[in-house]
C-alpha positions in Angstrom: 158.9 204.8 209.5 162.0 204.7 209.6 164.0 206.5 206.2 166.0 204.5 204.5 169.6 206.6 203.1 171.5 204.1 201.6 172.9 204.0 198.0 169.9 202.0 196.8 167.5 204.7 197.7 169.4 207.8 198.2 170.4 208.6 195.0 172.5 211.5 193.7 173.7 211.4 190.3 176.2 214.0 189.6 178.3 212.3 187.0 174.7 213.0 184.4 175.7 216.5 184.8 172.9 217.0 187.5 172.1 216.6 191.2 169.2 213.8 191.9 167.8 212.8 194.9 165.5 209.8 194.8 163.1 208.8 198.0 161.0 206.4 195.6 159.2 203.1 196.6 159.7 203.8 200.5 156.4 204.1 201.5 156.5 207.4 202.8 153.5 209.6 204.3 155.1 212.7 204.8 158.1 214.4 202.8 161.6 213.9 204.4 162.1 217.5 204.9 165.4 217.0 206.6 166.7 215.0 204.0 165.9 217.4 201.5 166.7 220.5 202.7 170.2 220.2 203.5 170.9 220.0 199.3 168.6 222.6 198.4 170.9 224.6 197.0 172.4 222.1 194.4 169.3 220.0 194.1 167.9 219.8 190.9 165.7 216.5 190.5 163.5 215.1 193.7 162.1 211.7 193.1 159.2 211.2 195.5 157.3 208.5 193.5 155.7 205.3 194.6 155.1 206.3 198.1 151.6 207.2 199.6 152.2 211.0 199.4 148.8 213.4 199.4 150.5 216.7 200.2 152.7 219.2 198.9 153.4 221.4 201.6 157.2 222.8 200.6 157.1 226.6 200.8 158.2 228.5 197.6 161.8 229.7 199.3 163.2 226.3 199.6 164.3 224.8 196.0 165.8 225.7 192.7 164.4 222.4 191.9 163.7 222.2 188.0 162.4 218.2 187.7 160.1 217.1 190.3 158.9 213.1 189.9 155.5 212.5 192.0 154.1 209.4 190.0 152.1 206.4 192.0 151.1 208.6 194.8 148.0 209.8 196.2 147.8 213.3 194.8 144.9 214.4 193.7 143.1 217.6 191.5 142.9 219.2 194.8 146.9 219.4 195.7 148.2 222.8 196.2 152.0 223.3 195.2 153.7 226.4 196.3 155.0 229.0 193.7 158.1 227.7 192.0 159.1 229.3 188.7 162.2 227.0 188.3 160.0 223.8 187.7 160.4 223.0 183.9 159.2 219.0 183.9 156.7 217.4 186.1 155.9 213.5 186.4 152.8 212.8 188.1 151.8 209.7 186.7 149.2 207.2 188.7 147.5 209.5 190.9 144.1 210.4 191.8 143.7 213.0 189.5 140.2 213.6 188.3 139.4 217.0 187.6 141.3 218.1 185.1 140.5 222.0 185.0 141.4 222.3 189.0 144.5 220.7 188.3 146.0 222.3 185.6 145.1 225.5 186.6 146.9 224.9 189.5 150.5 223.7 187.8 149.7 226.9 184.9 149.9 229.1 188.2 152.2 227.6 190.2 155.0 226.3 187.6 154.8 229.3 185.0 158.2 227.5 183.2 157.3 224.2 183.0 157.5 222.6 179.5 157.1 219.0 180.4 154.3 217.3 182.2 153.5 213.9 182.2 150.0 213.1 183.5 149.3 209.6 182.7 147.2 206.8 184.2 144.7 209.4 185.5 141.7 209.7 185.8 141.5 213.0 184.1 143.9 212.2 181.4 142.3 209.3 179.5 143.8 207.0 176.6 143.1 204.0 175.1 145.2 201.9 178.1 142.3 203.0 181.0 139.3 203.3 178.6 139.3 206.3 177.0 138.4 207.1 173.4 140.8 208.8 170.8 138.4 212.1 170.8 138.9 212.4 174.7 142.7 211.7 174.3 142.9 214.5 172.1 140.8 216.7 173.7 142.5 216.1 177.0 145.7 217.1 175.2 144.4 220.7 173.5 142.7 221.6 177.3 146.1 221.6 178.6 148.1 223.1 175.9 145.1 225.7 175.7 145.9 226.3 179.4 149.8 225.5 179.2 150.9 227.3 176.0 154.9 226.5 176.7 154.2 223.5 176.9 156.5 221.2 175.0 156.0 217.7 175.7 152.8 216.2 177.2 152.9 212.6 178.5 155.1 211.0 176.3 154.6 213.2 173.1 155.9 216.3 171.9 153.4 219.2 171.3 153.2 220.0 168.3 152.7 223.5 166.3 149.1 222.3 164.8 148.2 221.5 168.1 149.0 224.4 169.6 146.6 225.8 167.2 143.6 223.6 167.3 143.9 224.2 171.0 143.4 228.2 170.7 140.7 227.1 168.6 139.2 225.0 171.0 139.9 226.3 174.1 140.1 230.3 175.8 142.7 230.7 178.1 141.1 230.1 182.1 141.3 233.7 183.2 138.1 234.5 184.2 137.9 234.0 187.9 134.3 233.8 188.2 134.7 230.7 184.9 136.9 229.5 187.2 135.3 229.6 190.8 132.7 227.6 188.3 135.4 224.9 188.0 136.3 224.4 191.7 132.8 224.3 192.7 131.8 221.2 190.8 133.3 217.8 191.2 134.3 216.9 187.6 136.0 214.2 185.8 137.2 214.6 182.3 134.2 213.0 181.3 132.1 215.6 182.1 134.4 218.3 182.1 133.9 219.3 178.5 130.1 219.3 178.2 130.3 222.2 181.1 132.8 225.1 178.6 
């Protein structure tokens, strides 16, 4: 396929006080590397979303990236991210994300300094607009503050301070590997997830 650089699609917005860079809606399969890595020293916000993206294969050298955008792709709980402590928001919005421990224990380890993930319209992150109940809303949001303690906004809400308490309540920290060789063995959904602590 051939990439498509114009204005329309190739966007860098410096006049924000940032540098952008927006590949979204070009039905992409692969990452434009190329693209990519000739502003990765200025780069600070990649915009991947709505293409049919599965992989993250960028090695941990190659971006001071702090806002990466992957929503309406085909990531799932499975994706592996390289290490990249200058990520501090994440959109992943309207993937294929269904196993909610796998997956945040993979952005805790990956992006130590992120304080905004948005996880909505997945699987493993249910509300009331794809079925789920308030008590699986909330306890999706404790699980990942439990796990994500600098967290500061989650979705499209702010953490707040008695959450970040009912959550220690709730929830340990994942650091037992053995607790969490559990996790990647079975195939849960958030549905499940919680019976199995």
């Amino acid at each position: 396929m051939e990439l498509q650089t114009t204005a329309e699609h190739k966007q860098v917005n410096q006049t924000l006080g940032f540098h952008w860079l927006s590949f979204a809606y070009q039905g992409l399969t692969e990452i434009p590397y190329d693209s990519i890595l000739m502003q990765t020293d200025t780069l600070e916000v990649l915009d991947l979303s709505y293409n049919i993206l599965d992989e993250y294969p960028f090695s941990d050298e190659q971006f001071s990236l702090n806002t990466l955008i992957l929503d309406s792709n085909n990531y799932t709980s499975h994706v592996k991210f390289p290490y990249m402590p200058s990520i501090t928001a994440m959109c992943i919005n309207k993937n294929k994300i269904n196993n909610l421990p796998v997956f945040v224990e993979e952005i805790r380890r990956k992006f130590p300094n992120i304080k905004i993930l948005s996880m909505m319209n997945n699987e493993a992150a249910p509300s009331y607009f794809n079925g789920g109940s308030l008590t699986q809303y909330i306890d999706y949001r404790l699980y990942i503050i439990s796990q994500i303690p600098g967290l500061e906004i989650l979705d499209d809400t702010e953490v707040l301070e008695k959450e970040r308490v009912q959550a220690r309540k709730t929830y340990r920290l994942q650091q037992s590997s053995k607790r969490l060789e559990f996790f990647h063995r079975l195939p849960l959904s958030y549905s499940t997830f919680r019976t199995q602590i």
